[in-house]
DOLUM-614052 format. One line per field, with one value per residue: chain; residue in three letters; x, y, z of N, C-alpha, C in turn; residue number from 1. Coordinates in Angstrom, 1 decimal. Layout:
DOLUM-614052
chain	c(A:...)
res	c(ala:...)
n_u	c(X:...)
n_v	c(Y:...)
n_w	c(Z:...)
ca_u	c(X:...)
ca_v	c(Y:...)
ca_w	c(Z:...)
c_u	c(X:...)
c_v	c(Y:...)
c_w	c(Z:...)
n	c(NUM:...)
This chain:
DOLUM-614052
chain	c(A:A:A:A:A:A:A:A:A:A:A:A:A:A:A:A:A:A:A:A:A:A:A:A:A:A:A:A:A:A:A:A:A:A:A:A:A:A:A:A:A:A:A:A:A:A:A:A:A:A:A:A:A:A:A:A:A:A:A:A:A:A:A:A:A:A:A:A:A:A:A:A:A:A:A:A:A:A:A:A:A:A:A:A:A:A:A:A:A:A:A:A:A:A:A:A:A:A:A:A:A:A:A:A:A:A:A:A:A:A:A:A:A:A:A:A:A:A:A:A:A:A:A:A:A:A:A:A:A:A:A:A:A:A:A:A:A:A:A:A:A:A:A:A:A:A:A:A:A:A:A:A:A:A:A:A:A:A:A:A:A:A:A:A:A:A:A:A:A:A:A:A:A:A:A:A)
res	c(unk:unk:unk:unk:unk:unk:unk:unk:unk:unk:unk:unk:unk:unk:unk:unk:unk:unk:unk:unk:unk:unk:unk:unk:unk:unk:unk:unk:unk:unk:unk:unk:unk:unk:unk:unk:unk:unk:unk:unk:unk:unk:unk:unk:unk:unk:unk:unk:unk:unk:unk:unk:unk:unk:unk:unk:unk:unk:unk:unk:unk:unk:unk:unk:unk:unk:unk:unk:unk:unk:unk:unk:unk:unk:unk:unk:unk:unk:unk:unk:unk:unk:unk:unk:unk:unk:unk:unk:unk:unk:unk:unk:unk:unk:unk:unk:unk:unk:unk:unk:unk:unk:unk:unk:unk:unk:unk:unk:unk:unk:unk:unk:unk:unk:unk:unk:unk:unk:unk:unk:unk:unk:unk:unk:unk:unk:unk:unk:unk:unk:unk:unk:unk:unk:unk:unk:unk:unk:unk:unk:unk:unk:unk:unk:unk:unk:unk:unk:unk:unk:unk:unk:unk:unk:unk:unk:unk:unk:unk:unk:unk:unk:unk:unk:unk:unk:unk:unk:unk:unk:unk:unk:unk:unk:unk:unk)
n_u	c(75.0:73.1:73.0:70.9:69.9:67.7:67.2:67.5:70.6:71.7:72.5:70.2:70.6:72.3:75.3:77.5:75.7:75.9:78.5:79.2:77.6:79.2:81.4:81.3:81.2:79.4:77.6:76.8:74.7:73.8:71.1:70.1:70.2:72.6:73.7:75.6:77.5:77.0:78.9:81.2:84.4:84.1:81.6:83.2:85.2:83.6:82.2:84.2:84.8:85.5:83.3:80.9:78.3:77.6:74.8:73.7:71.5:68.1:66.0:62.6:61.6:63.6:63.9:62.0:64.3:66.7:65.4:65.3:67.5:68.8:69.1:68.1:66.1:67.0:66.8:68.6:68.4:69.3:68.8:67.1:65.1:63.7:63.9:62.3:60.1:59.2:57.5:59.5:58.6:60.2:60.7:58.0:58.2:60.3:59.5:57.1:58.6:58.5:60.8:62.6:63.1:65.4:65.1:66.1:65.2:62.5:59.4:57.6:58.1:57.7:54.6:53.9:53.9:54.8:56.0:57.3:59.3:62.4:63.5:66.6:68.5:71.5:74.7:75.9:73.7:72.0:73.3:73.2:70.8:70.2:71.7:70.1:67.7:69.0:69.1:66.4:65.8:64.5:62.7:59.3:56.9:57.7:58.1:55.6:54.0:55.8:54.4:51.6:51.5:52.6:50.7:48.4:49.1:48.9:48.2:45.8:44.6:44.8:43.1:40.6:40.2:40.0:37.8:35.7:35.7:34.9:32.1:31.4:31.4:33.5:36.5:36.6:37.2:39.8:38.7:36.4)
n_v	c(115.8:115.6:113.1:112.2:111.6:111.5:111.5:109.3:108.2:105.0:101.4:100.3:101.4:100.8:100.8:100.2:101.3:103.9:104.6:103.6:105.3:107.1:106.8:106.8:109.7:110.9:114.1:113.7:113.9:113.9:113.9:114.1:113.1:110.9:107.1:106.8:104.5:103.3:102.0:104.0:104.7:103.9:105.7:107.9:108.2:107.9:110.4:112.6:112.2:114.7:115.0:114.6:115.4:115.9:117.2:116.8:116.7:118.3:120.9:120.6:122.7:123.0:121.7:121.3:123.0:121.5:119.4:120.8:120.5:118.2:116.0:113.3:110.9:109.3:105.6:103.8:101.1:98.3:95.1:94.0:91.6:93.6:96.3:94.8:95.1:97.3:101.0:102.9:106.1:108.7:108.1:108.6:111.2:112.5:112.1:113.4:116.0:116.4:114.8:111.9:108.8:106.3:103.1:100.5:96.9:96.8:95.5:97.0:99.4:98.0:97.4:99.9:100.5:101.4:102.8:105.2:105.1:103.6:100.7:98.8:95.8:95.7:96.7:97.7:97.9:99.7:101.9:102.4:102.8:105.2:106.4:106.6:108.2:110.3:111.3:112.0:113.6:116.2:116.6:118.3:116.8:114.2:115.5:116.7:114.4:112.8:113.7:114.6:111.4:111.2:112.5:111.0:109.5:110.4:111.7:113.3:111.6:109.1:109.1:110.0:107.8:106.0:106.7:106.3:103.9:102.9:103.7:106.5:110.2:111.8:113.8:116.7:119.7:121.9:125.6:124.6)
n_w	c(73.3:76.5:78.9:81.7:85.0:87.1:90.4:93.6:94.3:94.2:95.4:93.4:91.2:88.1:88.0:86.2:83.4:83.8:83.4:81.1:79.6:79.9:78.8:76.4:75.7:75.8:77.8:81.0:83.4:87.3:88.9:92.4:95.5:97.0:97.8:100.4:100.9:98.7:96.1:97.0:95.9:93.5:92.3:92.9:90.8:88.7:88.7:88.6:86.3:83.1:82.0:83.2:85.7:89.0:90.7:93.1:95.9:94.8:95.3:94.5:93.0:91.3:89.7:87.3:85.7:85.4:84.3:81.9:80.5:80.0:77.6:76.6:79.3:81.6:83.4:84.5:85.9:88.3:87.5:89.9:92.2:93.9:92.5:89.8:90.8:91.0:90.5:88.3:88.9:87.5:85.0:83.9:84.7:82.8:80.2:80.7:80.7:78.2:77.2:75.5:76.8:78.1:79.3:81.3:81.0:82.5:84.6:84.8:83.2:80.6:80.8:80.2:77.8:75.4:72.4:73.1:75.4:75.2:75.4:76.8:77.7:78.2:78.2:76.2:74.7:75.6:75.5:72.4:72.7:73.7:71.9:69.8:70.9:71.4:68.7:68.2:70.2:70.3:68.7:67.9:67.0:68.3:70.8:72.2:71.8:73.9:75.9:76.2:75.8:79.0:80.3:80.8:82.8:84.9:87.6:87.9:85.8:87.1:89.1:87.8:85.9:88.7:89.7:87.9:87.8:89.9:89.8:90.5:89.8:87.9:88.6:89.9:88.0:88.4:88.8:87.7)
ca_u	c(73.8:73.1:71.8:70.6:69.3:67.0:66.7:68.6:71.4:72.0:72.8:69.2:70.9:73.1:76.8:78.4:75.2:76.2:80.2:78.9:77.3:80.2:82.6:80.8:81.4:78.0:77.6:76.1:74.2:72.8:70.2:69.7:70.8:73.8:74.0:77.5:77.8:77.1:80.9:82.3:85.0:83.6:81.1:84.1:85.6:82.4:81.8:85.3:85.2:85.2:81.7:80.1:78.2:76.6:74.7:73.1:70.1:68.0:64.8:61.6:61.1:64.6:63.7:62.1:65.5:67.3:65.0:65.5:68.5:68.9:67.9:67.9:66.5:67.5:66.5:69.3:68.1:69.7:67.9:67.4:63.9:62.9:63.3:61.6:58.8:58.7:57.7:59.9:57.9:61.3:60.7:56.9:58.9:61.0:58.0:55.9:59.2:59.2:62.3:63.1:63.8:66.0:65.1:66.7:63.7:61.4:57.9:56.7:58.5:56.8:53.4:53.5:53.8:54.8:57.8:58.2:60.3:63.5:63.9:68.0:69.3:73.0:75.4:75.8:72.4:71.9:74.2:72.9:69.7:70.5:72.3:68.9:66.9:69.8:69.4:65.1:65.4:64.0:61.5:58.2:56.2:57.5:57.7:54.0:53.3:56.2:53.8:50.5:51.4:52.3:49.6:47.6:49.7:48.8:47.5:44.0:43.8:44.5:41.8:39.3:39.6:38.8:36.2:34.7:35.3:33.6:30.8:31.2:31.6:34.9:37.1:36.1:38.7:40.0:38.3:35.2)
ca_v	c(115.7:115.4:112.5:112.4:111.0:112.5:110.6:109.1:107.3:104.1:100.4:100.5:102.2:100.3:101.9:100.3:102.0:105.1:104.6:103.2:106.2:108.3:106.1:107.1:110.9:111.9:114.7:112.5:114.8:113.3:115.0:113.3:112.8:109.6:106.6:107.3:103.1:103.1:102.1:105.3:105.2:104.2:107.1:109.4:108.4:108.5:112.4:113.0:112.8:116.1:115.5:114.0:116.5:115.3:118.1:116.4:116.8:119.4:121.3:120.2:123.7:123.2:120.3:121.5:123.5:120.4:118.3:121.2:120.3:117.0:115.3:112.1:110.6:107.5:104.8:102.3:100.4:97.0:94.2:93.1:91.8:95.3:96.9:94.6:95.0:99.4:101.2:104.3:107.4:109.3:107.3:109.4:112.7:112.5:112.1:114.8:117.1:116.2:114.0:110.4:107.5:104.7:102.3:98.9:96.3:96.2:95.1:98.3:100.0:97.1:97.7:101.1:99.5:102.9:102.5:106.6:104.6:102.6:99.4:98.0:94.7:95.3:98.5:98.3:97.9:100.9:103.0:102.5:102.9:106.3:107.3:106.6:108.5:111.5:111.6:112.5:114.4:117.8:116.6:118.5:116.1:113.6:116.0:115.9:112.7:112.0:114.5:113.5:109.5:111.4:112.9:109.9:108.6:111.8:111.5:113.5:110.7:107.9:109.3:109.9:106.2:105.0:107.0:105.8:101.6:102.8:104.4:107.8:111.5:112.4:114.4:118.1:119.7:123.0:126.5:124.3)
ca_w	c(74.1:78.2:79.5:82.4:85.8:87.9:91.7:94.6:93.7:95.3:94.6:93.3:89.6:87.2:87.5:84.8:82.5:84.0:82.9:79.6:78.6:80.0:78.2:74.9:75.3:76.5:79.2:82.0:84.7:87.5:90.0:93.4:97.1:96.8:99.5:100.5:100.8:97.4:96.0:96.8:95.0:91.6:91.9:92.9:89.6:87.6:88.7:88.7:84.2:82.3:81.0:84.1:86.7:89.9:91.7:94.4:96.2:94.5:95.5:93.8:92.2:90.5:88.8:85.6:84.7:85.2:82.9:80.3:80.4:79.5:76.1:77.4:80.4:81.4:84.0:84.7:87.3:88.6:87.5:90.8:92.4:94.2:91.3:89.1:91.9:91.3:89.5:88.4:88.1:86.8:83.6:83.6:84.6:81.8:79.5:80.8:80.0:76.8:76.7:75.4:77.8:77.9:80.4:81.5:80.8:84.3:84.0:84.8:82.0:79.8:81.8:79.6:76.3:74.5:72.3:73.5:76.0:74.3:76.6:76.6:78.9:78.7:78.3:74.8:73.8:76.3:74.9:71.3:73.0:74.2:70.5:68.9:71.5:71.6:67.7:67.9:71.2:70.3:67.3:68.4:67.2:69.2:72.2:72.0:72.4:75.1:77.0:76.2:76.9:80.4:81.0:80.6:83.3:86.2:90.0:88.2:85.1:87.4:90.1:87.0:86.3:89.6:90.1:86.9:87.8:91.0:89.4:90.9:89.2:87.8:89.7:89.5:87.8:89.2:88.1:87.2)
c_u	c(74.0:72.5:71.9:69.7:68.8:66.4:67.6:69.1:72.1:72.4:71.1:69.9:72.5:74.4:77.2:77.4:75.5:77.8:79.6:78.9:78.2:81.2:82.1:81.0:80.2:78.6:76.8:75.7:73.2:72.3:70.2:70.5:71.3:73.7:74.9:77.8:77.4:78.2:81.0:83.0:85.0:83.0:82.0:84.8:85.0:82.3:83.1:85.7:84.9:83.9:81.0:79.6:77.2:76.1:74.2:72.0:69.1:66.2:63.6:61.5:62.2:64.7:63.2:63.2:66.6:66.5:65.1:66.5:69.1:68.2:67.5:67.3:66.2:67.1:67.3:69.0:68.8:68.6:67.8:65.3:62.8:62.6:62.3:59.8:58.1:58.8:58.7:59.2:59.3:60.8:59.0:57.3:59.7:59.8:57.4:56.7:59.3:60.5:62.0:63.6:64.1:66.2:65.9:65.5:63.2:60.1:57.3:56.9:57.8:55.3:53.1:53.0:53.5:56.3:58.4:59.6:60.9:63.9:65.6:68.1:70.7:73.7:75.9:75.0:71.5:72.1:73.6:71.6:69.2:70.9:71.0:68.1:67.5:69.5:67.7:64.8:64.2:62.4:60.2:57.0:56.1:57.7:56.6:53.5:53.9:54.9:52.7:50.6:51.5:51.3:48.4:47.4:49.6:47.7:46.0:43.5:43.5:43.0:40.5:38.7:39.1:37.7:35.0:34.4:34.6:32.2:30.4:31.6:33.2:35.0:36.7:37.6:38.5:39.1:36.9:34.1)
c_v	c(115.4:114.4:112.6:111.6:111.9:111.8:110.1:107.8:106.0:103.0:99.6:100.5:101.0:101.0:101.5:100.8:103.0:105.1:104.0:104.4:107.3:108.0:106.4:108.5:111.3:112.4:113.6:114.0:113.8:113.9:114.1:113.6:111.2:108.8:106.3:105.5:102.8:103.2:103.5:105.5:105.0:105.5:108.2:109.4:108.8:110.3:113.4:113.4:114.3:116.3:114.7:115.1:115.7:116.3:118.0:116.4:117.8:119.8:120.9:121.4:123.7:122.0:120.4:122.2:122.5:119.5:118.9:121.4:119.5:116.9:114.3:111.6:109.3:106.8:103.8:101.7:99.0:95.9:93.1:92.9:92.7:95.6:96.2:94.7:96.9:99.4:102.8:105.4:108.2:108.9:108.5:110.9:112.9:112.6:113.2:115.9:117.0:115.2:112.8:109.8:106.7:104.2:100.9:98.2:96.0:96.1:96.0:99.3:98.8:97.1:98.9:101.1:100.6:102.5:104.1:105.8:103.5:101.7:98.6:97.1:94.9:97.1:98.7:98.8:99.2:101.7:103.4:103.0:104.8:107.2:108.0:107.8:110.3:112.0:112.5:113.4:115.3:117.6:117.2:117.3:115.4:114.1:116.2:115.3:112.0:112.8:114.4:112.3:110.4:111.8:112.0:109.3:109.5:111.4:111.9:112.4:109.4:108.1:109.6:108.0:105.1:105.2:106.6:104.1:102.1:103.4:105.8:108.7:111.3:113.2:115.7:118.6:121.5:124.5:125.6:124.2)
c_w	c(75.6:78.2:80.8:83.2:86.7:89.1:92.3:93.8:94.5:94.5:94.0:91.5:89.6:87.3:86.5:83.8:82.6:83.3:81.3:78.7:78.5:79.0:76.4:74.4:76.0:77.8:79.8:83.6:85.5:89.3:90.9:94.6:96.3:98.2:99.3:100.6:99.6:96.5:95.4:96.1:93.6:91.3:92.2:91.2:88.5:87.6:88.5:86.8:84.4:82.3:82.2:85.1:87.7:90.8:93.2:94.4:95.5:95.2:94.7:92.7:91.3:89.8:87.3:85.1:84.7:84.0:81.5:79.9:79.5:78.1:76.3:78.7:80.6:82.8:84.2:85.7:87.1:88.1:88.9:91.2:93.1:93.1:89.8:89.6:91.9:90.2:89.1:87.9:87.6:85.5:83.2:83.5:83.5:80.9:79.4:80.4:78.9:76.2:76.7:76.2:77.1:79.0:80.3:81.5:82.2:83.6:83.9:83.5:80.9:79.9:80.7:78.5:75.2:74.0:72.2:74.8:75.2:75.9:76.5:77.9:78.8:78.4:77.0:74.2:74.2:75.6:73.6:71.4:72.8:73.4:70.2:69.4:71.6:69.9:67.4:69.5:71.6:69.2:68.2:68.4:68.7:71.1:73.0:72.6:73.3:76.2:77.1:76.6:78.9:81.1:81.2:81.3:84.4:87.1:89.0:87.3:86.1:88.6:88.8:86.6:87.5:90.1:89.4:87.4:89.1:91.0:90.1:89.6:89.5:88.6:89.1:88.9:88.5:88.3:88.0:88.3)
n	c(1:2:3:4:5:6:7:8:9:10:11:12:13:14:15:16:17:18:19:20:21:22:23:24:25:26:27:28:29:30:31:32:33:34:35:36:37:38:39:40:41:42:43:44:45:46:47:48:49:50:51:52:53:54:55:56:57:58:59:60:61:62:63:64:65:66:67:68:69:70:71:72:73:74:75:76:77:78:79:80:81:82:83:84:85:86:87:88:89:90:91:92:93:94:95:96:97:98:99:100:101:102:103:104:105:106:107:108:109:110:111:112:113:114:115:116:117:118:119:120:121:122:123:124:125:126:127:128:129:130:131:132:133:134:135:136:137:138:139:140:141:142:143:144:145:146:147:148:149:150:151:152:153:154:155:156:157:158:159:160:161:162:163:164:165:166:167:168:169:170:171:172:173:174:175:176)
C-alpha cells in the first residue's frame, strides 16, 4: 500500500511518523513544497529509502492523480500548540478522494467525530493505525461514506448553513 501526504512539509509534521511508517515497508509518497530548515538531513535520508518518493511542489490540477494514488492518507502533525489551534483540511481532501485517514489526535480531527478518520498519539499506534486503514482502503462502501462525510464538510455546505442560522436563502446552486 502507499501512504501518503499531501502539503508543505515543515516542522509543522511529525518526522519520526513519517520514518515509522517507512520503517514498516510501506511506500511513503509525499506531495508538497519542503522548508529547507526543516532537518535537512533527516529528510534527505527519509527520501533517500527505496520505497519513499518526495515529488515536491505540485500543481493543483495534479493533485487528484496523486490522491489516486495513495491508500492511505495520513496527517502527522506535531503535537505542538499551532497545530492543535488548525485545522487540517488535507485530513477532508483525503476523505473526499475516497481514502482512509490516520491522524495524530488534534481537536480538530476530534471536532469531526467520524471514526472514517483513525486517530493514533505515538508511532506505533500510528503505524497499526495505518495497517488497519491500508487493510479497508478500497471497500466501496466505505469509499462512500469517506466522501459523503466530505462533502458535508464543503465551502457550498458550510455557506448553506450560515445562510440558514442567518435566516437567508440557501446558496443557489449552479445550473439552477
Amino acid at each position: 500500500p502507499v501512504v501518503g501526504v499531501v502539503g508543505h512539509l515543515s516542522d509543522r509534521i511529525d518526522l519520526n511518523l513519517l520514518e515509522a511508517v517507512a520503517d514498516r515497508g510501506y511506500s511513503l509518497l509525499l506531495v508538497g513544497s519542503r522548508d529547507p530548515h526543516w532537518q535537512p538531513e533527516r529528510f534527505s535520508r527519509l527520501t533517500a529509502r527505496e520505497r519513499v518518493r518526495w515529488v515536491g511542489a505540485q500543481p493543483f490540477e495534479a493533485l487528484p492523480g496523486y490522491l489516486r494514488l495513495i491508500d492511505v492518507g495520513i496527517t502527522p502533525y506535531q503535537d505542538t500548540p499551532f497545530n492543535r489551534a488548525s485545522f487540517p483540511l488535507k485530513t477532508l481532501e483525503y476523505l473526499a478522494a475516497g481514502r482512509p485517514v490516520v491522524s495524530t489526535d488534534l481537536p480538530a480531527t476530534r471536532w469531526l467525530g467520524t471514526d472514517l478518520v483513525r486517530i493514533a498519539a505515538d508511532s506505533s499506534s500510528f503505524v497499526a493505525a495505518v495497517e488497519q486503514a491500508a487493510a479497508e482502503a478500497r471497500r466501496p462502501d466505505l469509499v462512500a461514506a469517506r466522501r459523503a462525510f466530505a462533502a458535508e464538510h464543503s465551502w457550498r455546505s458550510r455557506a448553506d448553513q450560515l445562510a440558514e442560522a442567518l435566516g437567508l436563502a440557501a446558496a443557489v446552486q449552479p445550473g439552477t
